[in-house]
NURORO-310133 format. One line per 4 residues: for each residue x, z, y of N, C-alpha, C. Coordinates in Angstrom, 2 decimals. Each point is the difference from the previous one (the first is absolute). Last residue first. Example, Ala and Ser with C-alpha at 12.3 -4.5 7.8 and 13.67 -1.06 7.14 Angstrom:
% residues 2
12.85:7.08:-2.25:0.82:0.06:1.19:-0.77:0.73:1.09 ~ 0.29:-0.07:-5.72:-0.89:0.00:1.19:0.90:0.00:1.20
END
This chain:
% residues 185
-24.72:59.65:20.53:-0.61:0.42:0.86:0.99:0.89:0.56 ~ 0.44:-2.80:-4.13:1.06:0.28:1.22:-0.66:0.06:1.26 ~ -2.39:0.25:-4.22:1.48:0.22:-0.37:0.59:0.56:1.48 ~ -4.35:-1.80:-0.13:-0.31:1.05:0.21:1.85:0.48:-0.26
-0.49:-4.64:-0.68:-0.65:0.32:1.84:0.11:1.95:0.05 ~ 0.52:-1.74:-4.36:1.36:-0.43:0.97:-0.16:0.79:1.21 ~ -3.53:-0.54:-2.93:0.72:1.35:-0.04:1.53:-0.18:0.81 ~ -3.15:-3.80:0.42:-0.83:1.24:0.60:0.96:1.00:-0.25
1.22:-3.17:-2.42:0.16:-0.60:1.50:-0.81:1.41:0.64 ~ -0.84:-0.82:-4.31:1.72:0.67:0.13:0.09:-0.15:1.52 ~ -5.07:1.06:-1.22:1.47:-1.30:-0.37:1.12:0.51:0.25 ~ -3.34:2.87:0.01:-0.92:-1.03:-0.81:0.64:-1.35:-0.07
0.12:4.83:1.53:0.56:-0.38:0.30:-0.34:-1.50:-0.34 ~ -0.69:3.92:-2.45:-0.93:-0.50:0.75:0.01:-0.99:0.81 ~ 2.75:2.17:-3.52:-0.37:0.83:1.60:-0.40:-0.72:0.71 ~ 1.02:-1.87:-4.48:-0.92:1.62:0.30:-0.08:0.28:0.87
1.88:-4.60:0.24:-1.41:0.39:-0.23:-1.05:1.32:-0.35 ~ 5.17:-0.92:0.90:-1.38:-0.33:1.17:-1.44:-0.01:-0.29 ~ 3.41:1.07:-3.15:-0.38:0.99:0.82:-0.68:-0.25:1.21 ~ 0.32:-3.18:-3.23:-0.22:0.93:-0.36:-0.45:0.78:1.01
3.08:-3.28:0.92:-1.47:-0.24:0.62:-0.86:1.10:-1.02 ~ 5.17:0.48:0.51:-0.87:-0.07:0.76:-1.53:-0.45:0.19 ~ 4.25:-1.15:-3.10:-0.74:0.98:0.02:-0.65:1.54:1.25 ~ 2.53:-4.94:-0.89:-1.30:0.13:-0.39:-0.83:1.68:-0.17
4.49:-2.36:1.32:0.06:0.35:-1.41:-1.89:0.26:0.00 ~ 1.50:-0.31:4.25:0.21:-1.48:-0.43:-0.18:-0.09:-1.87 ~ -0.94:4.11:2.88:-1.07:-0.97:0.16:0.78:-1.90:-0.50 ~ 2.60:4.27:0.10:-1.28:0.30:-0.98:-0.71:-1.53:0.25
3.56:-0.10:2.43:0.68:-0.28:-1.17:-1.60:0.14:-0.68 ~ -0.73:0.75:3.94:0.67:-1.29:0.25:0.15:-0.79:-1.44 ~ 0.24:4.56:1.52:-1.61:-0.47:-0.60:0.02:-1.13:0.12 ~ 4.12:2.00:0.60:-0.82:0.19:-1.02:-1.57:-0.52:-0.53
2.94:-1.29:4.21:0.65:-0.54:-1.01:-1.08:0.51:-1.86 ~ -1.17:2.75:4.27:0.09:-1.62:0.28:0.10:-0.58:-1.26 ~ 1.65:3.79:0.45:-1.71:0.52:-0.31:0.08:-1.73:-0.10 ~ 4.16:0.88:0.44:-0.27:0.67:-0.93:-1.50:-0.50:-0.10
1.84:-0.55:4.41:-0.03:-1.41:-1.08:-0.28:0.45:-1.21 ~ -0.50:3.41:2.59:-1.10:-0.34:0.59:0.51:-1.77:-1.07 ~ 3.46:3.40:-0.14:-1.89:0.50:-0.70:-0.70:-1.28:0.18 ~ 4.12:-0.66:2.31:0.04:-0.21:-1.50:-1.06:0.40:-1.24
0.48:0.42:5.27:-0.37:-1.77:-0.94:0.28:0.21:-1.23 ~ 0.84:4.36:1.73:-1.51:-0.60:0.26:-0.38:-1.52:-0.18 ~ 4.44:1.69:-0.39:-0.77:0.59:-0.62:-1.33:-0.43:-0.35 ~ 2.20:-1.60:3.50:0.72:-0.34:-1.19:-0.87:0.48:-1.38
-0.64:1.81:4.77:-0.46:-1.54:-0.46:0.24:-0.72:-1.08 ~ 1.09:4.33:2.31:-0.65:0.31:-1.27:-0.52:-1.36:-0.35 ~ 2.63:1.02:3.68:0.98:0.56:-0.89:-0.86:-0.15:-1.38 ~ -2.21:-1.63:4.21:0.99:-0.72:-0.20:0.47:1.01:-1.38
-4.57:0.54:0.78:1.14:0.44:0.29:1.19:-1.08:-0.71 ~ -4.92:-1.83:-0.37:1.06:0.79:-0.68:0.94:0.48:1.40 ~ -3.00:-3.76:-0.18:-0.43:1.29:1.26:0.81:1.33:-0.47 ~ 0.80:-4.41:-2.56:0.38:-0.14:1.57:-0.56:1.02:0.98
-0.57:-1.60:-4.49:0.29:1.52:0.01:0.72:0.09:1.62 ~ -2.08:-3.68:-2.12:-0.42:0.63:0.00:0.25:1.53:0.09 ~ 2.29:-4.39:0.49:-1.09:0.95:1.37:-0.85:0.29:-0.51 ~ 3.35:-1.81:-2.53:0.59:1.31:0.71:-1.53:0.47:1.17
-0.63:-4.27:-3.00:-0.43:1.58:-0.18:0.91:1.36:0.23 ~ 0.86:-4.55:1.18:-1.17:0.40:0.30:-0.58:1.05:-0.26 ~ 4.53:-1.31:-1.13:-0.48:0.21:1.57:-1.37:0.62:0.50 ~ 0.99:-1.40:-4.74:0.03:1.39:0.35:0.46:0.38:1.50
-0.26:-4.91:-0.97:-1.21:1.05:-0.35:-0.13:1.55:0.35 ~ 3.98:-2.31:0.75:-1.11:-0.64:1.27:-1.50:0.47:-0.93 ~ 3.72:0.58:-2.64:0.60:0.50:1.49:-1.14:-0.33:0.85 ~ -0.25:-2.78:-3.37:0.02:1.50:-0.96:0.14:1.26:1.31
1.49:-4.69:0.67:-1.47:-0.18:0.14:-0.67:1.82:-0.76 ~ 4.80:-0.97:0.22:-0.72:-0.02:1.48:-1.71:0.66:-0.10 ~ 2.31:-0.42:-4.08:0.52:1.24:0.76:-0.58:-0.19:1.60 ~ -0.21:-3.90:-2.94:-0.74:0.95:-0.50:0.35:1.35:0.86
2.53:-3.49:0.79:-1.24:0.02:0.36:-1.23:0.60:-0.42 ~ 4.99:0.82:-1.19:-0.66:-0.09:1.38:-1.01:-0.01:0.57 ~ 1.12:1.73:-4.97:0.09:-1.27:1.04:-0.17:0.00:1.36 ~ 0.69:3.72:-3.66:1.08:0.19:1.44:-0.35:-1.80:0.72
-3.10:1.73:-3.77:0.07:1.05:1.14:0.78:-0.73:1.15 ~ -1.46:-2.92:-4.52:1.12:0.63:0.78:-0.17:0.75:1.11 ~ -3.06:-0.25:-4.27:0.02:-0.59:1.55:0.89:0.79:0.03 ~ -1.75:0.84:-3.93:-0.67:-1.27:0.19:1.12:-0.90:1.09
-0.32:4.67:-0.90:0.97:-0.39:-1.08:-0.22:-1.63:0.00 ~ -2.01:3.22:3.08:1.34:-0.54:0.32:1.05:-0.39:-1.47 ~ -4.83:0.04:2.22:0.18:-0.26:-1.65:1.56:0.07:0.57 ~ -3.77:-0.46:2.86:0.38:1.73:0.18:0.96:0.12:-1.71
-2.47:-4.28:1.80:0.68:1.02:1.22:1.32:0.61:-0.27 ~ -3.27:-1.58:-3.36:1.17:-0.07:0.04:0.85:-0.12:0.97 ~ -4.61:1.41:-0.07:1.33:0.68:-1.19:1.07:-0.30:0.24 ~ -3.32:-2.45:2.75:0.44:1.46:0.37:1.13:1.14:-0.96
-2.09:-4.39:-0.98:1.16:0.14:0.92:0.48:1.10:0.55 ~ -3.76:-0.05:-3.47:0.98:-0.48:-0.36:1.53:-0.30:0.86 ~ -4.12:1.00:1.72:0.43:1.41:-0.78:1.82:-0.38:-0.68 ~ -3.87:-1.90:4.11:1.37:-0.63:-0.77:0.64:1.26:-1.00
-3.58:1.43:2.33:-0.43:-1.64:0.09:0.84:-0.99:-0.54 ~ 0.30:5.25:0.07:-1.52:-0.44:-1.22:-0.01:-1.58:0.25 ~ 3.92:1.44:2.92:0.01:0.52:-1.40:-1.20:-0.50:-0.51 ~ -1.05:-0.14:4.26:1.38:-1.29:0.06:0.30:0.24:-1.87
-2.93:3.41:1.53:-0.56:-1.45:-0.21:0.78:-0.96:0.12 ~ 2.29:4.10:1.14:-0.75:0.15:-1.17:-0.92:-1.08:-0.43 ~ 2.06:0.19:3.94:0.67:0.06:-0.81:-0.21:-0.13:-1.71 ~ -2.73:0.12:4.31:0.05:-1.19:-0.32:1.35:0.04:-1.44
-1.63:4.29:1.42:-1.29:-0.84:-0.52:0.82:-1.64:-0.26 ~ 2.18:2.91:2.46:0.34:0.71:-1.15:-1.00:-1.00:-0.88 ~ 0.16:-0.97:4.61:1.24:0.08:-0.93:0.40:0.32:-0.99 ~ -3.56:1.03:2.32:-0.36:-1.19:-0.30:1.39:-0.89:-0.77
-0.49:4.45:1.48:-0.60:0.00:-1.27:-0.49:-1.66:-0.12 ~ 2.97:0.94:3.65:0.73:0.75:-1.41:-0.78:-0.10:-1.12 ~ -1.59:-3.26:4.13:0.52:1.15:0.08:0.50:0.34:-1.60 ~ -1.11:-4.46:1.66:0.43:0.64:1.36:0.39:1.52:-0.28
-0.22:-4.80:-3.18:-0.12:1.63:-0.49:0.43:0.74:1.29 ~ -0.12:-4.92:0.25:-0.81:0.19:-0.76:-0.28:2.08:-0.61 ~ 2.98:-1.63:4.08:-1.23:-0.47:-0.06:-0.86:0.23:-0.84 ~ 4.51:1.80:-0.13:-1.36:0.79:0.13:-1.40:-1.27:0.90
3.09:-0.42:-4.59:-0.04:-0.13:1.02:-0.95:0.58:1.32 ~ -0.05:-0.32:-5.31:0.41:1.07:0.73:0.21:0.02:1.29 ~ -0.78:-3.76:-2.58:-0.64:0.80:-0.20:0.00:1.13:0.94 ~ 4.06:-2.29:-0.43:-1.30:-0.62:0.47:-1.31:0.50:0.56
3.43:2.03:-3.29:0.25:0.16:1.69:-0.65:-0.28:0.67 ~ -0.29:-1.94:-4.19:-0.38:1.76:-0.13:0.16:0.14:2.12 ~ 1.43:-4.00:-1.30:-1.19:-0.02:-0.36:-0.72:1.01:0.68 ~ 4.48:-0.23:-0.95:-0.02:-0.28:1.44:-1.72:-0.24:0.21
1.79:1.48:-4.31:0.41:0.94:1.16:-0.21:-0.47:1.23 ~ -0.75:-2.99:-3.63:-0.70:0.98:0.05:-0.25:1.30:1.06 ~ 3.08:-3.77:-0.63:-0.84:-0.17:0.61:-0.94:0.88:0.45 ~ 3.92:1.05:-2.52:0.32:0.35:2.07:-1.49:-0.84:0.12
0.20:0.26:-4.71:0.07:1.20:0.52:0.16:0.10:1.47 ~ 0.40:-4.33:-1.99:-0.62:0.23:-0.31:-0.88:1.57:0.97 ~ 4.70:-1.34:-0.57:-0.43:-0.33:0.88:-1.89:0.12:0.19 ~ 2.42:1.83:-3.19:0.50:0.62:1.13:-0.67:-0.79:1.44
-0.06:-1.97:-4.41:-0.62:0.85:0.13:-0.42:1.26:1.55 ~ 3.23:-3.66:-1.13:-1.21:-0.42:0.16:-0.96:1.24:0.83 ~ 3.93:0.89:-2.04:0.31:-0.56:1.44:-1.75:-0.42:0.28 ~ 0.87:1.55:-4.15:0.31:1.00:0.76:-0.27:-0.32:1.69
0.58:-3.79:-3.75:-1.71:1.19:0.21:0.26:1.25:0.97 ~ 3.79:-3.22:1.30:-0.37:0.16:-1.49:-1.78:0.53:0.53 ~ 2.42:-2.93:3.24:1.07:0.49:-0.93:-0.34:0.66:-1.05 ~ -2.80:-2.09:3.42:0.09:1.45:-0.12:1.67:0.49:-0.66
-0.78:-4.80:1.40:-0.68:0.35:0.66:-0.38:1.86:-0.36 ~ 2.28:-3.04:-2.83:0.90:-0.26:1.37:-0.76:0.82:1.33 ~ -1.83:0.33:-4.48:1.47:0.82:0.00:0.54:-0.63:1.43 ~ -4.30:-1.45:-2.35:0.13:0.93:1.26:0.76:0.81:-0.31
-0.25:-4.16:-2.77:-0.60:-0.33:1.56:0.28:0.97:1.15 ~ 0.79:0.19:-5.20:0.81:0.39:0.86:-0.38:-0.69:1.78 ~ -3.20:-0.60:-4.03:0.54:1.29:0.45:1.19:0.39:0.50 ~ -3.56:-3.84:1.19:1.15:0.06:-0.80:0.65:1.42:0.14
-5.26:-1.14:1.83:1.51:-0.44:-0.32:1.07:0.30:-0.59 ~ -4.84:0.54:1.49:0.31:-0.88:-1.53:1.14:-0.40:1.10 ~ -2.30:4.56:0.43:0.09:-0.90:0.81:0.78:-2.06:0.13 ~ -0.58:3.40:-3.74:-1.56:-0.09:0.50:0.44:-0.18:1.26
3.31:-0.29:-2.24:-0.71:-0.25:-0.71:-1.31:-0.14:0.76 ~ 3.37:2.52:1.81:0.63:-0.91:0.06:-1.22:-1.02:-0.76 ~ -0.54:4.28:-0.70:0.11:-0.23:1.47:-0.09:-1.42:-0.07 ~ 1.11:1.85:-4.11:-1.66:0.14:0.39:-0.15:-0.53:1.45
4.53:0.35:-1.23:-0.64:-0.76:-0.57:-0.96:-0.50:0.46 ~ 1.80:4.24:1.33:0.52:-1.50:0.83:-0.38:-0.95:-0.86 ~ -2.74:4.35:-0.35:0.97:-0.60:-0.35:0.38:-0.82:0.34 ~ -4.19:3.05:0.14:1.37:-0.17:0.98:1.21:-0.42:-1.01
-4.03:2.00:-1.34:-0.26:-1.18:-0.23:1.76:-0.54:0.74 ~ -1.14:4.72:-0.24:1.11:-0.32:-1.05:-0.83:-2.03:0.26 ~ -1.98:2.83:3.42:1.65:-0.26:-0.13:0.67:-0.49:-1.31 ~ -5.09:-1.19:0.62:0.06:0.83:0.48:1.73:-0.16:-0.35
-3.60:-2.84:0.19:0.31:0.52:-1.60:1.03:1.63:0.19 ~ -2.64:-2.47:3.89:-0.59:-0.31:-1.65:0.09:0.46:-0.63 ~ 2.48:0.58:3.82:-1.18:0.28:0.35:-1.13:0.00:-1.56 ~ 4.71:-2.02:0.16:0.41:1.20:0.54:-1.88:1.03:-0.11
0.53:-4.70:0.41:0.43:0.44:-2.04:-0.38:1.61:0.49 ~ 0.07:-2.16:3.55:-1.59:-0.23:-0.60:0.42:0.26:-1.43 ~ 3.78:0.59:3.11:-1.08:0.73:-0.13:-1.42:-0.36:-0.81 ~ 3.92:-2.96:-0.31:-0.03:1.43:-0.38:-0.55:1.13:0.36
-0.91:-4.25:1.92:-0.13:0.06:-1.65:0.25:1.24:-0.89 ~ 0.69:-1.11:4.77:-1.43:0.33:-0.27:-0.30:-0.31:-1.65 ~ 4.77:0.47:1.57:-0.63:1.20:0.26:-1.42:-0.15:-0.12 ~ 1.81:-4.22:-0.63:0.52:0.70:-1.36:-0.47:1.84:0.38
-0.77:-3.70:3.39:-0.79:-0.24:-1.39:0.31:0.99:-1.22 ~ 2.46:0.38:3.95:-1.34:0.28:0.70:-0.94:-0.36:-1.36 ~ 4.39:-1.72:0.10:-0.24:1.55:-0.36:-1.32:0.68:0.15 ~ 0.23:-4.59:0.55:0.51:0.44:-1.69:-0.24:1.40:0.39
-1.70:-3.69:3.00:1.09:1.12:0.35:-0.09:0.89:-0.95 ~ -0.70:-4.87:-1.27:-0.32:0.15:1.43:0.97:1.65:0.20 ~ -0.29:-2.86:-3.36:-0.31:0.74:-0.63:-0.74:0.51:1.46 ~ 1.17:-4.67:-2.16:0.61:0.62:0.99:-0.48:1.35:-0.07
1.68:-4.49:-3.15:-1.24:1.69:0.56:0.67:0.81:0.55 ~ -0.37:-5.74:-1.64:0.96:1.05:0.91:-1.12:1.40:-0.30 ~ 0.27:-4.82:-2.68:-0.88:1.48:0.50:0.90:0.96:0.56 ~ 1.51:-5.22:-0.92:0.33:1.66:-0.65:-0.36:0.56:0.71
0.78:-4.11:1.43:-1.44:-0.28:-1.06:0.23:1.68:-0.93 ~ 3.26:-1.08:3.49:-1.08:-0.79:0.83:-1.28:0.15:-1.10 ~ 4.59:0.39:-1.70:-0.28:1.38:1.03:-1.53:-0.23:0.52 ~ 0.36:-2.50:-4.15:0.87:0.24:0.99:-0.60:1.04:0.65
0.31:-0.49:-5.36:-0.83:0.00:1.19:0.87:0.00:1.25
END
């Protein structure tokens, strides 16, 4: 075949195809689906396609993880969340809405910690939720983001594992969304 009669493919912007592939695995089947294979496959290209562009699953992944984090932040922004319990609320529905991304956030056996861009975008979330302890005494702020991400992060965790609408439903409460609302009153 000549150059001129051989199906070119173009992929357009690969990485952008291979992070929305590895999340929709990511969301489905949940972290063990994550394989540079599986990736690579269900965005139908060649499994070394995304080594020039992550360098391994780790890299990917990582990258994957800073979307999430810049997402989360998003969310959190104080347009969409103006005060602490709206900050605390959008946190927690960013988790029940992407559970699967949200894990692997927080998977440091998944995700390189020291990437850059993961560390920015990771840095610019928990920006957001320094204001919640922003009426804290300076000497006790530390502390106090660290309860207040504790409470956060936990029901975050209950409500992505599922075990939350139970108890929304004994206490009356009658959705998880309602016991949220009453959570971080």
């Amino acid at each position: 075949m000549t150059e001129a009669k051989r199906p070119s493919y173009h992929h357009g912007d690969l990485p952008a195809a291979l992070l929305r592939s590895a999340r929709q695995l990511l969301e489905t089947g949940g972290i063990s689906t994550l394989k540079l294979r599986a990736i690579t496959r269900h965005a139908g290209v060649s499994a070394t396609a995304a080594a020039p562009h992550f360098g391994s699953l780790s890299g990917l992944l990582s990258a994957l993880a800073a979307q999430g984090f810049l997402e989360l932040a998003s969310v959190m922004a104080p347009e969409h969340a103006p005060t602490p319990r709206d900050v605390a609320l959008a946190y927690v529905r960013f988790a029940i809405a992407s559970p699967g991304l949200f894990t692997l956030m927080f998977r440091s056996d998944a995700i390189d910690r020291q990437d850059p861009a993961l560390r920015a975008a990771s840095e610019r979330a928990f920006a957001r939720l320094a204001g919640l302890s922003a009426e804290a005494a300076p000497e006790a702020r530390a502390a106090t983001m660290i309860a207040l991400w504790g409470k956060v992060h936990g029901v975050a965790v209950l409500a992505t594992d599922g075990l939350l609408g139970g108890i929304a439903a004994e206490s009356g409460a009658q959705t998880l969304d309602r016991l949220l609302e009453q959570v971080f009153r």
